[in-house]
FIBA-899686 format. One record per residue: residue in one letter; x, y, z of N, C-alpha, C in turn. Coordinates in pm, whole numbers, plus 50000, padded with zeros to 5 digits. Atoms other than C-alpha are relative to their C-alpha. Layout:
N
aXYZXYZXYZ;...
REM end
This chain:
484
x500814987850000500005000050000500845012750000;x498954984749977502755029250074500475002649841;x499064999050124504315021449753498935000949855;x500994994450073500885024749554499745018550051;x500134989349951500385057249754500925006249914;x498634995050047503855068049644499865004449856;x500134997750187502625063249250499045010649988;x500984991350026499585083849319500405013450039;x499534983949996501435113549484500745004549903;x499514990850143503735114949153499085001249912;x500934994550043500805109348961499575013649944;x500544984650005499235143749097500965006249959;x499214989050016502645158049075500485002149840;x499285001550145503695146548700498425008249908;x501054987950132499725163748554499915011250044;x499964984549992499595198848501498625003049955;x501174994850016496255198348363499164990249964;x500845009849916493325175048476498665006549910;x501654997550088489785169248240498975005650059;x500654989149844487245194048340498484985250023;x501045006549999484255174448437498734997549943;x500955003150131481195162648241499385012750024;x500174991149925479045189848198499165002350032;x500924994249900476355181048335499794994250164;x499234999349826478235178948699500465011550051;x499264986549988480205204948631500905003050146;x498355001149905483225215448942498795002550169;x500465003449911480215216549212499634984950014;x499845014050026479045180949126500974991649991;x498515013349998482285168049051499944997450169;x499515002249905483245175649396499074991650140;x501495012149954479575158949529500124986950018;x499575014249993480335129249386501084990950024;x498395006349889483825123549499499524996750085;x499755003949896482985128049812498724992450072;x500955010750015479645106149787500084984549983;x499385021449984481875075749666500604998650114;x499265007349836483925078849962499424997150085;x501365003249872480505078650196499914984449994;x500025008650058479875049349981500684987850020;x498995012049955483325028850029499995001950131;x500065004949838483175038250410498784992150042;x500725007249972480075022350418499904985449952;x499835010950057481104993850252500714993050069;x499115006449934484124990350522498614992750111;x500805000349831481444993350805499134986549961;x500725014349985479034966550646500884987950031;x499195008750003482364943850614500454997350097;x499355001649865483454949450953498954992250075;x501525008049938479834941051071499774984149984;x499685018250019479754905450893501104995750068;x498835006849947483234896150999499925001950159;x499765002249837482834902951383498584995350052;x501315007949946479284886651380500634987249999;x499715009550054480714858851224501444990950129;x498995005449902484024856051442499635000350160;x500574998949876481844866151747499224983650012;x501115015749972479284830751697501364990849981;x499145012549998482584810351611501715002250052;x498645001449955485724817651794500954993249941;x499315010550008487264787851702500725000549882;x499604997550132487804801851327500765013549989;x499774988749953489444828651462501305004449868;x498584997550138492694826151198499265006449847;x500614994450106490544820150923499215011549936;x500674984050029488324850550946500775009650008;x498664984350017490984875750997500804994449858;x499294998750182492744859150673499025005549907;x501114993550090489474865750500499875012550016;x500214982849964489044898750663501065003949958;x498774995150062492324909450554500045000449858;x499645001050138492144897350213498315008449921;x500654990450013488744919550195500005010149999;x499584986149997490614951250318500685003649894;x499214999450104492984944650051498565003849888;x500794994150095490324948249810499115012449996;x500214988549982488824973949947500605013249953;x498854992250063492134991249929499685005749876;x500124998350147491854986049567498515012649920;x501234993150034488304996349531499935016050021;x500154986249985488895029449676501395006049921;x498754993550092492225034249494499435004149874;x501005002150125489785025349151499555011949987;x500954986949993487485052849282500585009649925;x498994988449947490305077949346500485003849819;x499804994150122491645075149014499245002449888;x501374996750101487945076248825499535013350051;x500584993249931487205104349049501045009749920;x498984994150024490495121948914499625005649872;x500235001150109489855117148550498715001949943;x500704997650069486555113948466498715005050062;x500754994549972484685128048702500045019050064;x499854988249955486535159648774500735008050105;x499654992849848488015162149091501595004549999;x499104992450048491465173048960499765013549957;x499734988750107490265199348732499285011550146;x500374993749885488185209249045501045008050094;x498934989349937490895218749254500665009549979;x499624993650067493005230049028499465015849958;x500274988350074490945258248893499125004650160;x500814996049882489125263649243501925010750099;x498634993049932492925280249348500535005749900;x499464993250115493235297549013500045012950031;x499504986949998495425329749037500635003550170;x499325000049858496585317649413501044989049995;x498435009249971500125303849481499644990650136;x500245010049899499605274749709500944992250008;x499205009750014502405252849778499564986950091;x500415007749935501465219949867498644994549916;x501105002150055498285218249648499664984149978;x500135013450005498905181449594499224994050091;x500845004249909497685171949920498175005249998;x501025000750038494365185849873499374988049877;x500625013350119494025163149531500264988450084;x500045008549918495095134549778498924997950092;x501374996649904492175144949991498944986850032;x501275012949936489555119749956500654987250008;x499615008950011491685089449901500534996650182;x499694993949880493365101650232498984998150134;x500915004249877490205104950420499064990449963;x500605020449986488775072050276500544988850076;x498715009849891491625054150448499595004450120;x500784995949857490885070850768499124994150050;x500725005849959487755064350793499234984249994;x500235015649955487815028550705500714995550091;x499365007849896490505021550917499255002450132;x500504999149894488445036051172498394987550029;x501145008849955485605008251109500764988050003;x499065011749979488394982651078500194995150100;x499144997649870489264990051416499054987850091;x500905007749959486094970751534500084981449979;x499265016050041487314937551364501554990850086;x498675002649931490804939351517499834995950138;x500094998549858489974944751850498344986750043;x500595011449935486964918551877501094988749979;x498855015450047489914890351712501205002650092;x499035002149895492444905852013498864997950118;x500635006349870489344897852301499594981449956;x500215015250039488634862752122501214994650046;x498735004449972492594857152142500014998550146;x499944997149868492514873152499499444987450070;x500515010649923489794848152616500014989150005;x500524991949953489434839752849501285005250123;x498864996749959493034853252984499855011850014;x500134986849966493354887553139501215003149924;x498384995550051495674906352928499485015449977;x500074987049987495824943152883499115003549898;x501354998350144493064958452650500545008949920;x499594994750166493454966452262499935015050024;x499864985049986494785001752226498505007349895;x501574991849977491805029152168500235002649817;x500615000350145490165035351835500775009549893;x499054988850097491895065251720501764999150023;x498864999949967495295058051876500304981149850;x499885011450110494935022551622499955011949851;x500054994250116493915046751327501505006849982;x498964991250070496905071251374500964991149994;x499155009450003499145038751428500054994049806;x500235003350165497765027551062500675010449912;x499574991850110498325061150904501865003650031;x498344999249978501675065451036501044984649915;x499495009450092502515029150874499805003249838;x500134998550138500685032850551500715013849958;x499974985150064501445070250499501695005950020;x498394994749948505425070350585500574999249863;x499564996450136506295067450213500315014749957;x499364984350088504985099450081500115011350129;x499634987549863505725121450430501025005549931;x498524987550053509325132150295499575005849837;x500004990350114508635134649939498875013249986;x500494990350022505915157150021500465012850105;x498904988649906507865180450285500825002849852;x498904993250099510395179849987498935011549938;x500854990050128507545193249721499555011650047;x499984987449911506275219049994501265010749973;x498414996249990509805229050017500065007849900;x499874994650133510265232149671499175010849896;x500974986750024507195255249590499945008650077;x500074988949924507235275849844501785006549987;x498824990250015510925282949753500225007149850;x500664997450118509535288549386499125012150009;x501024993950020506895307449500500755016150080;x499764991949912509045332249747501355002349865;x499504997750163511445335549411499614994349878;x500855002450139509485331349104500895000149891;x499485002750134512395339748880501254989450015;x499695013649998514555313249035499944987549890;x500295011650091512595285748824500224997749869;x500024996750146513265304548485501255002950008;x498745000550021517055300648555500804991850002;x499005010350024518955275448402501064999250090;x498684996249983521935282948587499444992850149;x500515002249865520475280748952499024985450002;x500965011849986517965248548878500704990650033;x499375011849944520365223848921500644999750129;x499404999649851521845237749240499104999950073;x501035000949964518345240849315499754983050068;x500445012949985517555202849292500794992450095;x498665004749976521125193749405499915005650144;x500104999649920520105210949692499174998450136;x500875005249945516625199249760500424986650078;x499515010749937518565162149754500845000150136;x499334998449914520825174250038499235003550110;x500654997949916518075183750215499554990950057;x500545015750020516445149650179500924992650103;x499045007249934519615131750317499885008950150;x499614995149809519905153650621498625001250146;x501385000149952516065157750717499564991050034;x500835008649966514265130550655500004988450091;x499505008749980515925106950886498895006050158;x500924991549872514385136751188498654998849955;x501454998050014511345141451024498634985850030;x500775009449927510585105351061500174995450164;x499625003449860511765102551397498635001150047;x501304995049938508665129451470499114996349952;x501435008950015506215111451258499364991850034;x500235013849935506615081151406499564995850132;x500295000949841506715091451749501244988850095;x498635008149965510705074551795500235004450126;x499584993549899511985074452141500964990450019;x498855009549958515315060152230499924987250103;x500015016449926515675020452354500605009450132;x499724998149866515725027252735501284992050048;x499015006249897519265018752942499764986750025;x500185012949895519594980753037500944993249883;x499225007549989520804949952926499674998949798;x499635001350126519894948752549500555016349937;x499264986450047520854985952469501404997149998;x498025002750027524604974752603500004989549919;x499285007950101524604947152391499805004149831;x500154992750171523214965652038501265011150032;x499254999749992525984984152168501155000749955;x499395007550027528444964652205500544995049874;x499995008950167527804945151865500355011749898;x499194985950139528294984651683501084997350029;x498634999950021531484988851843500744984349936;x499165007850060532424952951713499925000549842;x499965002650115531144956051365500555015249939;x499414984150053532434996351326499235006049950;x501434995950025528905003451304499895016850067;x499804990949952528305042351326498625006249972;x501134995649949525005059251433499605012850083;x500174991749875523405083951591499004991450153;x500935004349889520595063651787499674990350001;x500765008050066518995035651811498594998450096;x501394994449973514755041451836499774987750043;x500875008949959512095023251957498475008549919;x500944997950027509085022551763498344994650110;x500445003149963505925023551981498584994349933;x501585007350083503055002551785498734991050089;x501125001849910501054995852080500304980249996;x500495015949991502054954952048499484997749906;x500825004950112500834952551708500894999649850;x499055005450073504154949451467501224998550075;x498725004950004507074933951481501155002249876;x499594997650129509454947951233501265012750080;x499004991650000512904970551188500495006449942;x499224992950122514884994750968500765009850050;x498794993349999517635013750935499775012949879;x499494986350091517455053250818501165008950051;x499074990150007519965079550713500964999449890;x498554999350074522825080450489501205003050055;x498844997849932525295095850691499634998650163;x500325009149874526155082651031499235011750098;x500344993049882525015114451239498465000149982;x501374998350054521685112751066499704986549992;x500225015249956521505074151129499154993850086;x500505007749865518985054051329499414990349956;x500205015150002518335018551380498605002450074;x501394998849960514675018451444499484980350064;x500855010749934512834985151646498615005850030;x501374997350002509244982951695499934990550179;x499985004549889508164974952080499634982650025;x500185010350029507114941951963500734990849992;x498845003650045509794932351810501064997850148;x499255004449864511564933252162499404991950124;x500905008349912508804917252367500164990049940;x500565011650010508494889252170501464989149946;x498915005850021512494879452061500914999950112;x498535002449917515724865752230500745012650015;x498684992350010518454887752301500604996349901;x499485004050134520294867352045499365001449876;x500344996750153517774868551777499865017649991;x500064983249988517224909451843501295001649954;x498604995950051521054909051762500454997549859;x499905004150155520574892451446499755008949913;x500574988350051518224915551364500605010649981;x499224988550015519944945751450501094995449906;x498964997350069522574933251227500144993749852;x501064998750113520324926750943500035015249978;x500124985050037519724963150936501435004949995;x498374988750016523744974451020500534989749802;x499565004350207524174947650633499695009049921;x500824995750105521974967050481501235015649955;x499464992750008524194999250565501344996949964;x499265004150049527454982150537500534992649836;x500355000450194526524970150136499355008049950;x500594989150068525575003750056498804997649950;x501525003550088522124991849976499235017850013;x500684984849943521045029750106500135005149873;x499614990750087523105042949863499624995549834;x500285002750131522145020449560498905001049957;x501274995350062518695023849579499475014149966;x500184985350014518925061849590500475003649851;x499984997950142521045058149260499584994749902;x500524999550099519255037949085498475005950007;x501344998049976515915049349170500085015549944;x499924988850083516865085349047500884999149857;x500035003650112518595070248738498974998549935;x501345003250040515845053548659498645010549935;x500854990849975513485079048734500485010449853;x499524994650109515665101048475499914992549842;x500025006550133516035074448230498324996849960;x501455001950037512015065548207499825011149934;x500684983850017510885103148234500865008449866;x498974994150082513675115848053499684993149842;x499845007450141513165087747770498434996949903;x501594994650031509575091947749499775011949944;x500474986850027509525129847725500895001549838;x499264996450102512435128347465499414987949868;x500595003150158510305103847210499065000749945;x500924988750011507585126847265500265010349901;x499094988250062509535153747142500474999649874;x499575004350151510825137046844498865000849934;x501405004750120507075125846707499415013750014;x500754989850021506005159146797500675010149907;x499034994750106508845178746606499894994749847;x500135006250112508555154646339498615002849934;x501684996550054504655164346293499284983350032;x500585012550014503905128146307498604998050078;x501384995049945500835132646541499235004649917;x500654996249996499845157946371499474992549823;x500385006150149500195139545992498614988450038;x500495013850001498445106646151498285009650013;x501124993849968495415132246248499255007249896;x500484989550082495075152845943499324986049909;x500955012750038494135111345806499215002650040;x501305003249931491815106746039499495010550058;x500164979449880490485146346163498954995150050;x500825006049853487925130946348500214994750131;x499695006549896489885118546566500635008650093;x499534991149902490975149746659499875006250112;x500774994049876488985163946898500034991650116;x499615014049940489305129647028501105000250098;x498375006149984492805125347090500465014250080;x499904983049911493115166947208499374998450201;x500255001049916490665157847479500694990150095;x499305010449920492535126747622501635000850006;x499044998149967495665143147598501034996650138;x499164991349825496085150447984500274980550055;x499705014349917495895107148019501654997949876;x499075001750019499315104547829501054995650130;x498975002449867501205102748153499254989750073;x500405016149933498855070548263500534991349954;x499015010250029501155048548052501174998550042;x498854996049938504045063148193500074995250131;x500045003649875502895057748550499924985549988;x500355016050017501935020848487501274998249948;x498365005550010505595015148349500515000850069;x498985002649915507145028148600499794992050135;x500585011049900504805008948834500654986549976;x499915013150048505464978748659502004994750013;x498305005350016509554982648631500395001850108;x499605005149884509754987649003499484990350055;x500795013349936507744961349074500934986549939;x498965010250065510124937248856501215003550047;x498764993949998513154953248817500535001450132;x499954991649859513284972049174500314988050118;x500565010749912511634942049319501364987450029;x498935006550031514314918949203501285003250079;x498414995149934517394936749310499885002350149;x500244996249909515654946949633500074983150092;x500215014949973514994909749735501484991850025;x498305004149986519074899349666500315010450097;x499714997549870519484927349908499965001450119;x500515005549914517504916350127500914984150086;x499505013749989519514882650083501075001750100;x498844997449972522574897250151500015006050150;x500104999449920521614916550434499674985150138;x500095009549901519904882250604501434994550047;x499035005350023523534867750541501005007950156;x499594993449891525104897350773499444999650149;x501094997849812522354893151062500764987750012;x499515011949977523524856951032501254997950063;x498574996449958527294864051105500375004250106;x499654997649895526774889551363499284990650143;x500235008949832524554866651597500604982849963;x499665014250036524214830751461498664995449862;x500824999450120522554815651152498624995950053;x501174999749963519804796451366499425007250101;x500794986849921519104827051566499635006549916;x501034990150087518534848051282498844992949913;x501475004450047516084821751134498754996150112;x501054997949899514234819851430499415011550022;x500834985850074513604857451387499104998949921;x500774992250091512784858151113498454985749980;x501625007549983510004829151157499105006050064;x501114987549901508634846951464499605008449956;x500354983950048508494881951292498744991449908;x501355008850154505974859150989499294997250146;x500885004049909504294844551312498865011050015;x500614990249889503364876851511499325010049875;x501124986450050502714897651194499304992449920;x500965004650046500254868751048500914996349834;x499875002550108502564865750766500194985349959;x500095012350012502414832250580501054997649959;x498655000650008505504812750561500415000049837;x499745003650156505104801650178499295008249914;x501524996050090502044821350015499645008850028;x500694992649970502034855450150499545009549928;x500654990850112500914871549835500915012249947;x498814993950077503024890249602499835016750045;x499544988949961502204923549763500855000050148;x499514998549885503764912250090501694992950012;x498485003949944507124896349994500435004849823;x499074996650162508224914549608500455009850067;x498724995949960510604933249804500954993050099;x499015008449952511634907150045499924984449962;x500215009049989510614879049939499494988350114;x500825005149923508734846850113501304994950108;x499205007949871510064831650467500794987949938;x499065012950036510814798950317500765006249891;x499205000150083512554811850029501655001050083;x498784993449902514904832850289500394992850090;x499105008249855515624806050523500704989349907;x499355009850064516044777450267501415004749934;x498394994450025519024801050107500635000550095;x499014998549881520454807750437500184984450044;x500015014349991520314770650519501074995049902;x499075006550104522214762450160501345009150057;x498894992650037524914789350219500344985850164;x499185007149886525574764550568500464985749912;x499285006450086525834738650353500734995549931;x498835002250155528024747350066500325019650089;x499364988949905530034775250247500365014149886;x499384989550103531624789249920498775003849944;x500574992050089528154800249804499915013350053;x500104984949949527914831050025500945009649937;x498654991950110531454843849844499175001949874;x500344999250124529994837449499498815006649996;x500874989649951526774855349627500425012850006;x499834990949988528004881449730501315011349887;x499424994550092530434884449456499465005249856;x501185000750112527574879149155499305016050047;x500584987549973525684910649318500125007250013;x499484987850016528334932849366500015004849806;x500404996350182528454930348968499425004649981;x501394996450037525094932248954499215013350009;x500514984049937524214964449162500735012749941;x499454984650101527084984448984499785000549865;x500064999250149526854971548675498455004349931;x500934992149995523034984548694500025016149959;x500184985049928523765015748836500625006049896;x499164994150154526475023448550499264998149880;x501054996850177524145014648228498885009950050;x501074990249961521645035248427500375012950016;x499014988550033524195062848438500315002449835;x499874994850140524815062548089498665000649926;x501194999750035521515055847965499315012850013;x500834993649971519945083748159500895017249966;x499054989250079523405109148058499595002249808;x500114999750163522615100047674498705004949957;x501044992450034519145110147719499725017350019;x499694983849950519895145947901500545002149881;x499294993050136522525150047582498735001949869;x500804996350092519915143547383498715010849984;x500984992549955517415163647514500225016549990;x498844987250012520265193647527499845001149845;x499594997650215520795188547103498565003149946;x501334995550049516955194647047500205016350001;x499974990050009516105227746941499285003050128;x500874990249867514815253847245500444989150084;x499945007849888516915231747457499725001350156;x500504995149866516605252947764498574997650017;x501205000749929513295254147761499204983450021;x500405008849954513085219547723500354988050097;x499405010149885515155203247985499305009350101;x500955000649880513195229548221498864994250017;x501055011450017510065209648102500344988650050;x500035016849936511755174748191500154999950120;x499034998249860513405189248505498374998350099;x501674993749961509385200948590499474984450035;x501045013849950508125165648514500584990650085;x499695004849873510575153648763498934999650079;
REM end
């Protein structure tokens, strides 16, 4: 879900101009019926929540199975209101709505408004969700006294703080970036300054966002005692360098870890309170050193370059064979055939950039997915080293336990960046085996990750040159720079 989110905030940010609405809706109606489907899908959570806790209320005993079902209903839900969100965008208006409802006012940030209903559709289903969860933790409970499920809205902001930690920085950046647009206007119309511009947004990125999630999250430093000295400990042995290491408070309801920053003062090893209630000391060490692999094989740093390669080479390679068929007339020859189709093809202009998004959906989801998964590998490999190999697979079973994940079959949105439990233990298992495969592992992927990163460097250099040799080049690398 974060990483669908993520497509829909570039989305808003890559159109500049959104279909006006039919017209007989027109920009009051549009905005009616937006926010009529979202009444609509919240009432769709609430009937769903209603069946599923009648259902798990008369049979306890099915207690797994109905939360898999209930789960694999939210998921569609998900979908259903994503569906909405982007019919609501397109063809019913609620882009062009905003848009022209702030015409002749500088707003930085405007995006989040078009995010708006999708935003508070999530909300308020998670808030009927909440009713499902919490009867399937008193079923668990009973009939054992255990502390009672955290409160209705303290579960919601726990949700949005998971789902919604994606686009938090890039939209602080975009804020950022318009309001420093908007407080110098001729800034944007200077070649000269745009790249120190961008070059300096990224520097912002690296040094910020590491704080900004601290305060989103609600991070507070692992308290003094006996596992603090040993995460410790285990830095000073591996030359591990940090500023902190957090504690995520999730009320008892994930188990999970990560490692932000780029540079060490802007560094923190994040745990979830779960995650320490429910592991060894030894496997918690694994863990923690699962996350210090990840930093030690520059994985930080490779996904940052290829992910803005990339990003250049798509956008960049898209806009520039745009540019050609449009220079060339070719559009406009294929139209002067068919001139009926013109009016046609004028109006559906503004969906050109929905093929674009769906590629680049599609090539991080492969591509991304792929490379992300081997460094995933590689990292398990390091947790393995610093504690022991069957401590870190006992982690990582427990963590699948506690967060419901399935060991073999947890559905391709929950392991195409890490892949499934059994895959990740049965490799760690072979490397005990056959000793020399971890070398040849780790030697195959160093290839792999640079030799990426370098065709993605040239690739995405040969398209800038080219983009430069077009006529009105300035004005059109500030166009590609834009659809950044």
């Amino acid at each position: 879900m974060p990483f669908l989110l993520l497509l829909l905030l570039t989305l808003a940010c890559l159109q500049s101009k959104w279909p006006d609405p039919p017209d007989w809706l027109g920009p009051v109606g549009s905005a009616i019926a937006t926010w009529a489907g979202v009444l609509v899908l919240w009432a769709g959570a609430a009937w769903l929540t209603r069946r599923h806790c009648a259902r798990l209320l008369k049979e306890p005993a099915q207690r797994a199975t109905l939360l898999h079902d209930f789960h694999a209903w939210r998921r569609r839900h998900f979908f259903a209101l994503l569906g909405f969100y982007v019919f609501a965008l397109y063809f019913l208006g609620w882009g062009w709505t905003i848009k022209n409802s702030f015409t002749g006012i500088y707003l930085p940030g405007l995006e989040i408004l078009l995010l708006l209903p999708i935003v508070t559709g999530l909300i308020v289903s998670w808030a009927r969700f909440y009713e499902m969860e919490r009867v399937a933790h008193d079923v668990a409970a009973y009939p054992l006294i255990q502390s009672p499920f955290l409160s209705r809205w303290a579960y919601v902001a726990l949700q949005a703080r998971h789902n919604l930690l994606l686009i938090v920085p890039p939209l602080f950046l975009l804020v950022l970036q318009q309001a420093l647009f908007g407080i110098f206007p001729n800034l944007g119309q200077n070649s000269l300054f745009l790249p120190l511009v961008a070059v300096g947004l990224l520097l912002v990125a690296f040094f910020s966002i590491p704080f900004l999630l601290r305060w989103f999250l609600g991070l507070r430093p692992l308290p003094a005692g006996e596992l603090r000295s040993r995460l410790e400990a285990t830095s000073r042995r591996l030359r591990f360098r940090y500023n902190d290491i957090l504690v995520w408070n999730t009320r008892n309801t994930v188990a999970n870890a990560m490692v932000t920053g780029v540079f060490p003062f802007a560094r923190y090893v994040v745990v979830t309170d779960q995650l320490i209630d429910r592991l060894t000391l030894e496997e918690l060490e694994g863990v923690y050193g699962h996350e210090v692999g990840h930093v030690k094989h520059h994985h930080m740093l490779f996904y940052i370059l290829f992910l803005l390669t990339s990003m250049v080479a798509l956008v960049g390679g898209a806009h520039l064979v745009g540019t050609f068929l449009e220079d060339q007339g070719v559009l406009e020859n294929w139209l002067g055939v068919m001139p009926a189709l013109e009016g046609w093809v004028e109006s559906l202009k503004v969906f050109a950039v929905l093929p674009l998004i769906l590629g680049i959906a599609v090539y991080l989801f492969v591509v991304f997915g792929y490379l992300s998964r081997r460094c995933e590998r590689q990292a398990d490999l390091y947790g393995c080293r610093t504690s022991s190999t069957p401590a870190f697979i006992a982690a990582l079973e427990k963590v699948a336990h506690i967060n419901g994940i399935p060991r073999e079959k947890p559905g391709w949105l929950s392991s195409w960046q890490h892949g499934t439990i059994q895959q990740r233990v049965d490799f760690l298992q072979k490397t005990q085996d056959d000793p020399g495969l971890e070398t040849r592992f780790h030697s195959k992927l160093s290839l792999l990750k640079w030799g990426v990163v370098v065709t993605l460097l040239l690739v995405s250099s040969g398209i800038v040159i080219g983009l430069g040799e077009m006529t009105n080049w300035q004005t059109r690398m500030w166009d590609f720079l834009q659809s950044l």
